[in-house]
C-alpha positions as CSV (number, residue, x, y, z in Angstrom):
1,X,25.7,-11.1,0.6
2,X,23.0,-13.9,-0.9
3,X,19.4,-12.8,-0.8
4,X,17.7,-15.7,-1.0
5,X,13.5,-16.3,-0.1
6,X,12.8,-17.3,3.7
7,X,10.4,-20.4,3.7
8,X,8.7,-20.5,7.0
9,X,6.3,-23.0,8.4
10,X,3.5,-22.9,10.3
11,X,5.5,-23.6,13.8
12,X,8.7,-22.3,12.6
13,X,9.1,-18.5,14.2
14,X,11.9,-16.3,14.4
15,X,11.8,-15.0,18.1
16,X,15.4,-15.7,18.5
17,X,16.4,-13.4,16.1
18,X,14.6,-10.0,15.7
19,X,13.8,-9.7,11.6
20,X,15.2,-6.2,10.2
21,X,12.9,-4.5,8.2
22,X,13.9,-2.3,4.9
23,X,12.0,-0.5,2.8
24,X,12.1,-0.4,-1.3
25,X,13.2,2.3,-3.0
26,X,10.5,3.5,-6.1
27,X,13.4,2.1,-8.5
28,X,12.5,-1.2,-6.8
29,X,15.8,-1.6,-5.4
30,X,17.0,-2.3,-1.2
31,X,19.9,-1.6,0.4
32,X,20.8,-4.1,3.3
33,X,23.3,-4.0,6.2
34,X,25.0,-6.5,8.3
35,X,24.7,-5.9,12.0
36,X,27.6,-7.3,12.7
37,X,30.2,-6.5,10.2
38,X,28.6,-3.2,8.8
39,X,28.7,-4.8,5.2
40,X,25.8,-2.9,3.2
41,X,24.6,-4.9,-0.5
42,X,22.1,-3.4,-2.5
43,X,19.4,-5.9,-4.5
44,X,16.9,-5.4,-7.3
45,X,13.9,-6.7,-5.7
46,X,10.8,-6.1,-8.0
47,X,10.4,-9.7,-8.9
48,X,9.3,-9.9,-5.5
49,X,6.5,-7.7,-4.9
50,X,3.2,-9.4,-4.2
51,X,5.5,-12.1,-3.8
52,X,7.7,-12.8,-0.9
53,X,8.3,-10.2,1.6
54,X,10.4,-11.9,4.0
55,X,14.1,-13.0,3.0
56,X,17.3,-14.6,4.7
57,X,20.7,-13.1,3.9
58,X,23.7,-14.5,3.8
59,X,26.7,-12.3,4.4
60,X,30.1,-12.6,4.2
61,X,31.3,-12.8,7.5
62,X,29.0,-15.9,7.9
63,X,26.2,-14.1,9.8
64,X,22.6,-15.0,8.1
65,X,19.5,-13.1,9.2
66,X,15.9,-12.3,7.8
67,X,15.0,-9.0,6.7
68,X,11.1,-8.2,5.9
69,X,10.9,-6.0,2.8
70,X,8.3,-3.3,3.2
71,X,7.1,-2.4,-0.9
72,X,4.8,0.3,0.5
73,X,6.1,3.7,-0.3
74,X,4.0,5.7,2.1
75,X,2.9,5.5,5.6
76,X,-0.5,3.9,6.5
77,X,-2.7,5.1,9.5
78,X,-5.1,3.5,10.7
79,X,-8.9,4.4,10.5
80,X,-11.9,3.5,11.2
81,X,-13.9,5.6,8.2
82,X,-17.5,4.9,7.0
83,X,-17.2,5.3,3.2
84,X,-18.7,3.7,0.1
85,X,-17.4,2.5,-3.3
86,X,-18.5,2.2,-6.4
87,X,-17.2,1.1,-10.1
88,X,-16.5,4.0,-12.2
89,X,-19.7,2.7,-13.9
90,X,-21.9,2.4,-10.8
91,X,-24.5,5.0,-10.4
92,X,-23.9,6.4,-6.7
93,X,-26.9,5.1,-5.7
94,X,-25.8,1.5,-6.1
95,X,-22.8,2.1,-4.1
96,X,-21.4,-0.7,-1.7
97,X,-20.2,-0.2,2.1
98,X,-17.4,-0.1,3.3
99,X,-14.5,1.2,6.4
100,X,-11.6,3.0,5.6
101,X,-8.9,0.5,7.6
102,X,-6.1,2.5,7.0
103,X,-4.8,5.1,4.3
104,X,-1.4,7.1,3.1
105,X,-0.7,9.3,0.9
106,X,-0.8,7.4,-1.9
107,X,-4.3,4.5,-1.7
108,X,-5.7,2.8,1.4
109,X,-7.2,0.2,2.4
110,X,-10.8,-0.8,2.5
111,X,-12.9,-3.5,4.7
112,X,-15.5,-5.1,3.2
113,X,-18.2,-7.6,3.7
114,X,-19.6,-9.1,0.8
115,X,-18.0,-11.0,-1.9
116,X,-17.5,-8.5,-5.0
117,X,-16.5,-9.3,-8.4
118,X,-13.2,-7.0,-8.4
119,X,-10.0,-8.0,-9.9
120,X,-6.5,-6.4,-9.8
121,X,-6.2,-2.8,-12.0
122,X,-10.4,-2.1,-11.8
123,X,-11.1,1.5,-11.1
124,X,-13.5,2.6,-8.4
125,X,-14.6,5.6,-6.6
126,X,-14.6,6.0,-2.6
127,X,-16.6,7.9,-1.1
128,X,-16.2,9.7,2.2
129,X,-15.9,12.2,5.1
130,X,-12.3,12.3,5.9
131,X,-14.0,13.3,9.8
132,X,-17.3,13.0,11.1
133,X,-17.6,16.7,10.9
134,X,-16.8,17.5,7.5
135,X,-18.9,19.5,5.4
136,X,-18.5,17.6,2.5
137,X,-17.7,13.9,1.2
138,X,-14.5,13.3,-0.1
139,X,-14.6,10.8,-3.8
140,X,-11.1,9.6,-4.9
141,X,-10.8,7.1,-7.3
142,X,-8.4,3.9,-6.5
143,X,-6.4,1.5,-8.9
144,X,-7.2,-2.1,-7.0
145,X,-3.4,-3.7,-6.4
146,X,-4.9,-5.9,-4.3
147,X,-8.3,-8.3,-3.4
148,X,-9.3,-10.6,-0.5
149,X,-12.7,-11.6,-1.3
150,X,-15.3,-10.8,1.1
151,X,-12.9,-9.0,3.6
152,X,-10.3,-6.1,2.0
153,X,-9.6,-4.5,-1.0
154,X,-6.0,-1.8,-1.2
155,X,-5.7,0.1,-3.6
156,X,-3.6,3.4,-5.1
157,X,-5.1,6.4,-5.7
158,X,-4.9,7.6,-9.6
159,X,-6.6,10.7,-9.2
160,X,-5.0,14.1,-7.6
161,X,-6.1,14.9,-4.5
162,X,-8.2,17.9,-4.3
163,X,-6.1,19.6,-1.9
164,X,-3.1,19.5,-4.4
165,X,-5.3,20.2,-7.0
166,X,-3.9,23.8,-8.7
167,X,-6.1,26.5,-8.0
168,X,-8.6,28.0,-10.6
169,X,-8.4,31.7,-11.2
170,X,-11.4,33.6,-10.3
171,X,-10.7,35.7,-13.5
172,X,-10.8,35.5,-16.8
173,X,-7.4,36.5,-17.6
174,X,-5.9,35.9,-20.7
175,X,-2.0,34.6,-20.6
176,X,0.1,35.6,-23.7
């Protein structure tokens, strides 16, 4: 099989034939199979993140079809969460607002309005109640892997999550 970058125009669209999508493995590595000789190839991909997602494959037995690659390692739901961020050198006060568009396991994905001077790699806090009910705001703090000015901002969270933090003794016990 050849794994080769699928350039697609504007009016170009691949109705005919229904894209397969894969997902990467964390050693940045996919695994494709023909549907219609069975033949399975597996590529190193990480050149390709933030890069292309979409690929045509050549196989053997002639067949060629596009598979989308999906990078993302966790599933995303989608929200609709009033939250706020901040840099980790913001005081709370000058926090920015935000929506929680979607969020996994491991970042999520914020919408935002204004322009903000954020590049790839910053740190920031978010600030939230996972539900309108909630006793208490949730702050995690997000690596930024991604920036649309004025409109989204993804990013991976760095910190643990309080509910996988390890619990503190009430005691002061002493462990030899």
């Amino acid at each position: 099989m050849i794994l080769t970058p699928e350039r697609q125009t504007a009016d170009q669209s691949s109705i005919g034939s229904k894209r397969q999508k894969y997902f990467v493995s964390r050693k940045e590595m996919v695994t494709i199979r023909c549907r219609t000789c069975g033949r399975m190839e597996t590529f190193p991909v990480a050149e390709l993140q933030g890069k292309r997602h979409v690929m045509r494959v050549e196989c053997a037995c002639a067949q060629t079809f596009e598979v989308a690659l999906e990078f993302r390692q966790d599933y995303r739901k989608k929200t609709e969460i009033d939250a706020s961020f901040r840099a980790l050198s913001t005081p709370r006060a000058r926090a920015r607002q935000c929506v929680i568009a979607d969020h996994s396991e491991g970042g999520l994905m914020l919408r935002i309005t204004d322009e903000v001077p954020i590049k790839q790699n910053d740190r920031l806090i978010v600030c939230y109640r996972p539900d309108s009910d909630a006793p208490h705001e949730i702050e995690r703090i997000i690596s930024v892997r991604h920036h649309d000015r004025g409109n989204r901002i993804g990013g991976a969270f760095i910190d643990i999550h309080p509910q996988t933090q390890p619990a503190i003794p009430a005691t002061n016990a002493v462990l030899h």
